[in-house]
C-alpha positions as CSV (number, residue, x, y, z in Angstrom):
1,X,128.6,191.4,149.1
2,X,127.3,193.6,146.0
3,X,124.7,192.9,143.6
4,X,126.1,192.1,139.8
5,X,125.0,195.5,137.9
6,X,122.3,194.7,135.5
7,X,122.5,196.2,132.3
8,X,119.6,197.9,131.1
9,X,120.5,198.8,127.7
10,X,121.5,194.8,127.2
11,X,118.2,193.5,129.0
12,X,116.5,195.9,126.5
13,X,118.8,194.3,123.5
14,X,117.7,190.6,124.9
15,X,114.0,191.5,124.9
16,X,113.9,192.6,121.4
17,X,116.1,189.6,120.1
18,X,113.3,187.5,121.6
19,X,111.2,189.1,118.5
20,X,113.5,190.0,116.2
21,X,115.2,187.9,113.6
22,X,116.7,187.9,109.8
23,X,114.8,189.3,107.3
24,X,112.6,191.5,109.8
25,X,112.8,195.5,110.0
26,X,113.1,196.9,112.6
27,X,113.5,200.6,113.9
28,X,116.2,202.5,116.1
29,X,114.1,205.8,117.3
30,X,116.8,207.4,118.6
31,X,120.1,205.9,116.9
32,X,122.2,208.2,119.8
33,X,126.1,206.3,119.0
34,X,125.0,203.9,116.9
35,X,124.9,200.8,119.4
36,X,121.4,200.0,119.3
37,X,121.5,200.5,115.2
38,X,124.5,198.0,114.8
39,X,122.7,195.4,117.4
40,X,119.2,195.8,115.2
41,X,121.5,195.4,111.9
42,X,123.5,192.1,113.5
43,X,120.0,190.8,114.5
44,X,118.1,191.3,111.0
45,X,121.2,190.5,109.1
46,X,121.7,192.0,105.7
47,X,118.0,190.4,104.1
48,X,116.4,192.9,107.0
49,X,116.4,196.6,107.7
50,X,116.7,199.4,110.3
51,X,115.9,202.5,109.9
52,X,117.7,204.4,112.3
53,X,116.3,208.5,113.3
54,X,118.0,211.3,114.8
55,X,117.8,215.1,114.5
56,X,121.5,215.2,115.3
57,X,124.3,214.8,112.9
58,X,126.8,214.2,115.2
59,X,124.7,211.4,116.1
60,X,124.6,210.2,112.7
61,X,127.9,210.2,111.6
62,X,128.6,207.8,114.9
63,X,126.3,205.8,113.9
64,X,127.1,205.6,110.2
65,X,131.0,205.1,111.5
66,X,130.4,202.7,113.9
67,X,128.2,200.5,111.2
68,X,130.9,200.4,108.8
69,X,133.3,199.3,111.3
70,X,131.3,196.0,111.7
71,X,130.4,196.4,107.1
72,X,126.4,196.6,108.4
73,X,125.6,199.9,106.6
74,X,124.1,198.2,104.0
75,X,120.8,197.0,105.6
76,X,120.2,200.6,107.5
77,X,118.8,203.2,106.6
78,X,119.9,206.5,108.2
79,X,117.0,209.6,109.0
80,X,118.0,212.9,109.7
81,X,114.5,213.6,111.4
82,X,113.2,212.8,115.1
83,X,111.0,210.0,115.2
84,X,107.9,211.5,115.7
85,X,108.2,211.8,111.4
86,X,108.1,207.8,111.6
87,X,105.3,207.1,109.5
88,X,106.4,209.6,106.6
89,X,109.9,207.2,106.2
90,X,107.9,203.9,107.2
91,X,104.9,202.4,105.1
92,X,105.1,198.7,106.1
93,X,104.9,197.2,109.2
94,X,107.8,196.7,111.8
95,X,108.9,193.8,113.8
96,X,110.8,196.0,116.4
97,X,111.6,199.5,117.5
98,X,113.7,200.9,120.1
99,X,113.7,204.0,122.3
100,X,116.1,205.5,124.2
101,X,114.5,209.2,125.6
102,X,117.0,211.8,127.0
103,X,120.5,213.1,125.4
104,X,122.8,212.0,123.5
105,X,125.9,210.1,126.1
106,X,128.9,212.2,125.3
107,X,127.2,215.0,123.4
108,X,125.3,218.4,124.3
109,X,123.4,217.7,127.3
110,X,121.2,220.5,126.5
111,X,119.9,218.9,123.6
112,X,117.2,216.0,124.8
113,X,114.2,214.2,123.6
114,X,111.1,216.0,124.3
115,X,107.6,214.8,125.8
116,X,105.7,215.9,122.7
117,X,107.4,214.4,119.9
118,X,108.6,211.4,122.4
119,X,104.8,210.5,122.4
120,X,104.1,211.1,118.8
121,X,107.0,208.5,118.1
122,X,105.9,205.8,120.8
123,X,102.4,206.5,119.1
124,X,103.4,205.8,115.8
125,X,105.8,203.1,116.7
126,X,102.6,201.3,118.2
127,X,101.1,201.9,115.1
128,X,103.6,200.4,112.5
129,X,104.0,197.4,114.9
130,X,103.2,194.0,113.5
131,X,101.5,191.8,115.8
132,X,103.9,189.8,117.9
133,X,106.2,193.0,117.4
134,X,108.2,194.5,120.1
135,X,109.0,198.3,121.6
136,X,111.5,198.9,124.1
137,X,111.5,203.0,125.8
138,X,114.0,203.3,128.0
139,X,113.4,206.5,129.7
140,X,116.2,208.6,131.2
141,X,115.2,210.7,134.2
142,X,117.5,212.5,135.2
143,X,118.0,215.5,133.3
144,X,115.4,218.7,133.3
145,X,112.4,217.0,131.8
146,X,113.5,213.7,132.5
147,X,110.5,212.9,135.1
148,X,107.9,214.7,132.9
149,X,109.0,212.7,130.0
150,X,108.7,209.5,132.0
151,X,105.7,210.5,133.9
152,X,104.1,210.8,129.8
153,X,105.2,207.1,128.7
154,X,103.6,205.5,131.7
155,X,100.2,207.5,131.2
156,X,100.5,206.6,127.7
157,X,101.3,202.9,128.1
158,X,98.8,202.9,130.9
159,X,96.0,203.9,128.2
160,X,97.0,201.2,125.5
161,X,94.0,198.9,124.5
162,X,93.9,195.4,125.2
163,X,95.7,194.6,122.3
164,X,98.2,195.6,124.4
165,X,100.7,194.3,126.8
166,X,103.6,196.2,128.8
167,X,105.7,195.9,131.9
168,X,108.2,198.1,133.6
169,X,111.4,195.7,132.8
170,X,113.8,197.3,135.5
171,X,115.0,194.4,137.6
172,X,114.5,194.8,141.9
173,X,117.3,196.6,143.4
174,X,117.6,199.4,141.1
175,X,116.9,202.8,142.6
176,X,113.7,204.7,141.3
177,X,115.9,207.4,140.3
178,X,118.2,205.1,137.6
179,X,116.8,205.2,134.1
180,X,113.3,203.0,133.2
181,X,113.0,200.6,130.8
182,X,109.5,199.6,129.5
183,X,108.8,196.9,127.1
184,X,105.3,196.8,125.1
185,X,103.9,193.9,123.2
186,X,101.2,193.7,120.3
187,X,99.8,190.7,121.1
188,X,99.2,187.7,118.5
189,X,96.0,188.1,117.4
190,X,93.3,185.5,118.0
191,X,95.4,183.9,120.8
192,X,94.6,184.2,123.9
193,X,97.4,184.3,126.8
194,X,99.1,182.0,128.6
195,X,99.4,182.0,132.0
């Protein structure tokens, strides 16, 4: 008997709900087809924002078509820039960002994230978190830069102060070789954790 696939990308979507709610803003670092931007819009409802990056247009006009499908353009805010520009579009803090690190699903696989400015984003991501904020990085391996990239997050994660608390979220049974999902918490400040 076979294992029910787990969805990643929806275990990711279920984390950052547990954070997330009306009124909040939250970013999509990598807005890709749009899905992740229309699930961060539905969650912070039109009182909220997203701010949603990508250095592709083709990924933007998905994203912008599949938002006003579901009339949620309104509360997003669209960035033709990759995300390691974050904190020139973003002043105050953030309840929530996503990550998703490889190439857009459908488009030009030779076109990917990179470990440089994936690192500068995930940096300033951390540092536009509110406390009790949430960052998901799913982290697609298996394209040419894939493991470096991935490699890069973990050391990176690895080296977060104690502020700071992060697990790899991938469920047992999935082969080392299927994308990673992390997920990084800013702690509450002042209270201490529970076991």
């Amino acid at each position: 008997m076979s294992r029910p696939r787990i969805s990643l990308v929806r275990l990711a979507q279920e984390s950052i709900a547990e954070v997330l709610g009306t009124g909040d803003h939250a970013v999509d670092a990598t807005a890709g087809n749009g899905h992740d931007t229309l699930f961060l819009a539905q969650t912070v409802g039109p009182a909220g924002r997203v701010t949603a990056f990508d250095i592709q247009p083709v990924a933007l006009d998905a994203t912008r078509r599949r938002l006003q499908e579901q009339d949620l353009l309104a509360p997003v805010r669209l960035v033709a820039a990759g995300h390691e520009t974050m904190e020139e579009h973003i002043k105050a803090p953030i309840r929530a960002a996503m990550f998703n690190l490889g190439y857009l699903p459908g488009g030009d696989k030779t076109v990917t994230t990179r470990t440089d400015t994936s690192l500068r984003g995930l940096d300033a991501a951390c540092r536009l978190l509110a406390p009790g904020g949430r960052i998901s990085v799913m982290v697609y391996t298996g394209h040419p830069g894939g493991g470096e990239e991935h490699d890069a997050v973990l050391a990176f994660l690895k080296e977060l102060g104690d502020n700071w608390r992060w697990q790899r979220a991938n469920p047992d049974g999935i082969p080392a070789a299927a994308p990673q999902l992390f997920l990084l918490d800013l702690k509450l400040m002042g209270l201490k954790p529970t076991a």
